[in-house]
C-alpha positions as CSV (number, residue, x, y, z in Angstrom):
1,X,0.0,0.0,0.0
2,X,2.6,2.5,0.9
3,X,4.9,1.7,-1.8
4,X,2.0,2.0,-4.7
5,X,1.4,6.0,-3.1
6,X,1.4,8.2,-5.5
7,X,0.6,12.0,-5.9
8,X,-3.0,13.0,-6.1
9,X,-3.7,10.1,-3.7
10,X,-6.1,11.0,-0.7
11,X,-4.4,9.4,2.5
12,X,-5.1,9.4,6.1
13,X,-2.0,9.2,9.0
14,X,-1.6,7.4,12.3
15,X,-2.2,10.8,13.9
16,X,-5.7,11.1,12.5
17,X,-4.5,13.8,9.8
18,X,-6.0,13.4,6.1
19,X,-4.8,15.3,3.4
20,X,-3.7,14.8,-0.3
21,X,-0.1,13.6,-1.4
22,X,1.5,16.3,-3.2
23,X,5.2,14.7,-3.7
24,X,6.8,11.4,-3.1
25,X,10.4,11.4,-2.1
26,X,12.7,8.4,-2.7
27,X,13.5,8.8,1.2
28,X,10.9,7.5,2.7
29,X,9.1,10.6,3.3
30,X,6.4,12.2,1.4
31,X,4.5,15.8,1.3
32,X,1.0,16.0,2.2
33,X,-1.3,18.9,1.7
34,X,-4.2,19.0,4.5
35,X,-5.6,22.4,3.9
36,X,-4.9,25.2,0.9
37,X,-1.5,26.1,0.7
38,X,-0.5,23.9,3.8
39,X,1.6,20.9,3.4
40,X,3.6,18.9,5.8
41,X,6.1,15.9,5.5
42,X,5.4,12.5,7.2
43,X,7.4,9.5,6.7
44,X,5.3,6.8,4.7
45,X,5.1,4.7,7.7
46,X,2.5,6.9,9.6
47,X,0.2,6.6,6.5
48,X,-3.0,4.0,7.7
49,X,-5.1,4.2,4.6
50,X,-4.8,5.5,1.2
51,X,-8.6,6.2,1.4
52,X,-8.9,7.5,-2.6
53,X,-6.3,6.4,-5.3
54,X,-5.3,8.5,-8.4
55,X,-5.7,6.7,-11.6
56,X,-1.8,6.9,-13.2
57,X,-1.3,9.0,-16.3
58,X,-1.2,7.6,-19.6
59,X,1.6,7.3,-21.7
């Protein structure tokens, strides 16, 4: 599940946060946004539930 996440995807965290992914990083961490203009960085393994999935882009 974590290693399919992708941007766009609608994700909830271990602390009860949802938000949108707005960038995966090859670290281990990735940037979610949870309100306009807002983002934070959580590391993939406080993600619970990818509760809506992006389809991926053609071509």
């Amino acid at each position: 599940m974590r290693g399919a996440l992708r941007r766009g995807d609608k994700v909830l965290t271990s602390g009860g946060i949802v938000g949108k992914v707005t960038k995966v990083k090859d670290d281990g961490e990735i940037e979610i946004e949870i309100a306009q203009n807002v983002k934070i960085h959580v590391v993939k393994g406080a993600i619970t539930q990818v509760m809506s999935k992006t389809e991926p882009a053609e071509g």
